[in-house]
Legacy VTK file of the C-alpha trace (Angstrom):
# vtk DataFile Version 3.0
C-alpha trace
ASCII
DATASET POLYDATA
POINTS 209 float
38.011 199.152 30.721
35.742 201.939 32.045
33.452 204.807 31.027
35.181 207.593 30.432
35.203 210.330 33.455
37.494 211.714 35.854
37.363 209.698 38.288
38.171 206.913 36.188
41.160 208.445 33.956
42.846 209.174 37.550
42.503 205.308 38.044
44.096 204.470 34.430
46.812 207.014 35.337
47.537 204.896 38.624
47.511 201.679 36.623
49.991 202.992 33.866
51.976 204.212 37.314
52.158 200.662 38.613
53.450 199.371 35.970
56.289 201.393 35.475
56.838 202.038 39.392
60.042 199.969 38.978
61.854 203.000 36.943
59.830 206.314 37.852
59.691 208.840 40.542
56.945 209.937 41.562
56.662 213.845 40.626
54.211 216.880 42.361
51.968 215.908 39.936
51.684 212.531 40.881
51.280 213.295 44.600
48.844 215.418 43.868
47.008 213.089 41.465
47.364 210.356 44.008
45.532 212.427 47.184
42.417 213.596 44.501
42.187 210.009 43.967
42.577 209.167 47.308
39.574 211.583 48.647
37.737 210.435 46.002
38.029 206.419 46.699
38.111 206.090 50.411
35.640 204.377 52.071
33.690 203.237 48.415
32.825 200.039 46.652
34.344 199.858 43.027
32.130 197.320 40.687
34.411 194.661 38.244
31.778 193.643 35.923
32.639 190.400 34.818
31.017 189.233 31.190
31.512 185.694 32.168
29.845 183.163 34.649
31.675 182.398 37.785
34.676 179.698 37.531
35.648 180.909 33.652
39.157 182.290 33.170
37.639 185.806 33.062
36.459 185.261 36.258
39.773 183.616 37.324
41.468 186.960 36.400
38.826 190.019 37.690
38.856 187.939 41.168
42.604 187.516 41.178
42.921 191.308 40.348
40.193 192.509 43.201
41.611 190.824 45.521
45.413 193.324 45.760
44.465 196.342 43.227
42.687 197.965 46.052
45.841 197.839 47.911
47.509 199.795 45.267
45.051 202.525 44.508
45.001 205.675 46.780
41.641 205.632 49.397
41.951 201.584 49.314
38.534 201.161 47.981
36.953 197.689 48.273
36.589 195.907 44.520
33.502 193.295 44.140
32.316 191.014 41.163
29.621 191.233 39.680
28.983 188.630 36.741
26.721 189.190 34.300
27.131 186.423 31.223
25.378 186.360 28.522
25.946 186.953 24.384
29.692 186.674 24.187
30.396 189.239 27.184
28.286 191.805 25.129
25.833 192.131 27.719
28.063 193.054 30.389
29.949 195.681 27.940
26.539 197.057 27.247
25.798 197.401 31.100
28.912 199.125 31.707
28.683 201.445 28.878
25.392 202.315 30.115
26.540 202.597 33.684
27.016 206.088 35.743
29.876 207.140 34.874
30.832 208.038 38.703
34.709 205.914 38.515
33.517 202.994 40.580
32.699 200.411 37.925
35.046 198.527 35.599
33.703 195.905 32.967
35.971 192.692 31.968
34.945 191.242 28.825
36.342 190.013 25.188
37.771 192.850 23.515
37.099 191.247 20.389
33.106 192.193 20.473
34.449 195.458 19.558
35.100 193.997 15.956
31.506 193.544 16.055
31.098 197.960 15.861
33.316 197.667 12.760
31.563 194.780 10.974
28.007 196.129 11.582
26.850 193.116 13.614
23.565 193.316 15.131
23.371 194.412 19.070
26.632 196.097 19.015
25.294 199.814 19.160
27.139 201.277 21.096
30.884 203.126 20.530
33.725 201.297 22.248
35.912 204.478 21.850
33.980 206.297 24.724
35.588 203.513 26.953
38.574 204.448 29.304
41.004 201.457 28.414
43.079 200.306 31.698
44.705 197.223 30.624
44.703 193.846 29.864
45.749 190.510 32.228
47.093 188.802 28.983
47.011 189.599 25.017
46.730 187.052 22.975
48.217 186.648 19.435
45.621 185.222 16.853
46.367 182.877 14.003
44.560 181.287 11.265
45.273 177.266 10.109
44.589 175.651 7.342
45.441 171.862 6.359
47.302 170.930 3.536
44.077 169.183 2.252
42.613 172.722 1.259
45.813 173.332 -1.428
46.555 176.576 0.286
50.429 176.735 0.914
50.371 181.027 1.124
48.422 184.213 1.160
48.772 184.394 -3.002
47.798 180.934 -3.070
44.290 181.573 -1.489
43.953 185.179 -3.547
43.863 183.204 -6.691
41.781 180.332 -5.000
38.398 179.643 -7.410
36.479 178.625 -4.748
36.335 180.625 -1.096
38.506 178.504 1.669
35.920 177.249 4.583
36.404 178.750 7.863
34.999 177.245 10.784
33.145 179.581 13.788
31.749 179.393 17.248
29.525 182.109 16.979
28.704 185.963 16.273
30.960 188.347 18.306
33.524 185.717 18.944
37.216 185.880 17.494
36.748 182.808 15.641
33.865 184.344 13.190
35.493 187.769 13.821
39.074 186.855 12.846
37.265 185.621 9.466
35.389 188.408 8.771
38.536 190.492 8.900
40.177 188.443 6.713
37.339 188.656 3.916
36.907 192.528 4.101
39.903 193.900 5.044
42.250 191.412 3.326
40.159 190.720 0.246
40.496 187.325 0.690
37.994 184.445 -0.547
36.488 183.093 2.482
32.890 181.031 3.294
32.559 181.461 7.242
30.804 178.296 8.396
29.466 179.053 11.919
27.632 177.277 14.472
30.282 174.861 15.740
30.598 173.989 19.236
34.104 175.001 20.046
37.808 174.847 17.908
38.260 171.201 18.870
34.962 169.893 16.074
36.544 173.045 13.908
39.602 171.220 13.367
37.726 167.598 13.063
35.954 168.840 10.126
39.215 170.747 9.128
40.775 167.193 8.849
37.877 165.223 7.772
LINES 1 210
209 0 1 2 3 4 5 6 7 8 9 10 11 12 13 14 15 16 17 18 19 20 21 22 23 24 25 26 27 28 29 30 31 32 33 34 35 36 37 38 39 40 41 42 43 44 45 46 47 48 49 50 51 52 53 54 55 56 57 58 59 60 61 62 63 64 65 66 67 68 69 70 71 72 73 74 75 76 77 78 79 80 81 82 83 84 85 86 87 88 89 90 91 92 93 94 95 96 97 98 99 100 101 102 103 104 105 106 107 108 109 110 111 112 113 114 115 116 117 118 119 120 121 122 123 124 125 126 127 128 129 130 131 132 133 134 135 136 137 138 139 140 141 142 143 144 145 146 147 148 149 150 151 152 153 154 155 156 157 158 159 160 161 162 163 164 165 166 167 168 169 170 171 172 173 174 175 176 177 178 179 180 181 182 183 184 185 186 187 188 189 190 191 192 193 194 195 196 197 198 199 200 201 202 203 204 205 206 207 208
């Protein structure tokens, strides 16, 4: 994602481009579009702000994606890393929100700290909507599991549930204490987020203890 600007909607137009070079032509418009951007890029550095340390599947992807977008994108500018880890990739969000908003820096980090706007959570004061969105290198479909031991066998089961089903979490900002909150305020369900856990392998331990 990026800051919003002109520079930087030119690059989400070339993006959306890509991905559907297969089946469009390119129009006057689009040549046109493409030797603005071209000016503009030559001979610069474009920042990928990474929200993870080096190694992580974050990482992985922003390095894998340097190394041929600049291929792709009119001017050929050269795409670095720059990691900067550190509370859930809300850091590096933070820095790139904050960042001139000149079209050379991109941030890579969990979308899912932008849950954290919605639910009030402390740090996250800043509005995600001001972001130019490129893309995403996967999506990921979210699901929540509960054992047969908690007597929940569907959604009007655990309405009428007396007591709030446990959920287990890693953390604030994360999907796993995230994907719980949603459930309690925008579902209505009964839920006691229990957070603090180390990762979703001691989650389902306790699950099944």
């Amino acid at each position: 994602m990026r800051r919003y600007n002109r520079a930087g909607k030119n690059v989400a137009t070339l993006a959306l481009a890509l991905a559907f070079s297969i089946c469009l032509h390119a129009t006057a418009n689009d040549a046109l579009l493409a030797a603005e951007t071209g000016s503009f890029y030559q001979g610069k550095v474009v920042r990928i702000v990474v929200g993870t340390a080096p190694g992580g599947g974050f990482d992985v992807y922003a390095r894998a994606i340097a190394r041929h977008w600049g291929k792709h994108i009119p001017g050929h500018p050269q795409l670095i890393i720059e990691n900067q880890p550190g509370a859930a990739t809300l850091l590096a969000a933070k820095n790139v929100f904050h960042a001139k908003p000149d079209g050379l820096t991109i941030g890579n980090f969990i979308a899912d700290i932008a849950l954290g706007r919605l639910l009030n959570q402390p740090g996250v004061d800043f509005d995600f909507q001001k972001f130019e969105w490129i893309g995403v290198p996967v999506r990921d479909n979210i699901v929540c599991a509960l054992t047969k031991a908690s007597g929940i066998v569907s959604i009007g089961a655990w309405k009428n549930s007396k007591s709030p089903v446990k959920l287990g979490g890693t953390g604030r900002l994360v999907i796993t204490d995230n994907a719980a909150l949603v459930v309690k305020h925008v579902l209505g369900l009964p839920v006691h987020l229990v957070s603090g856990y180390t990762g979703t392998a001691p989650i389902r331990l306790a699950a099944e203890s």
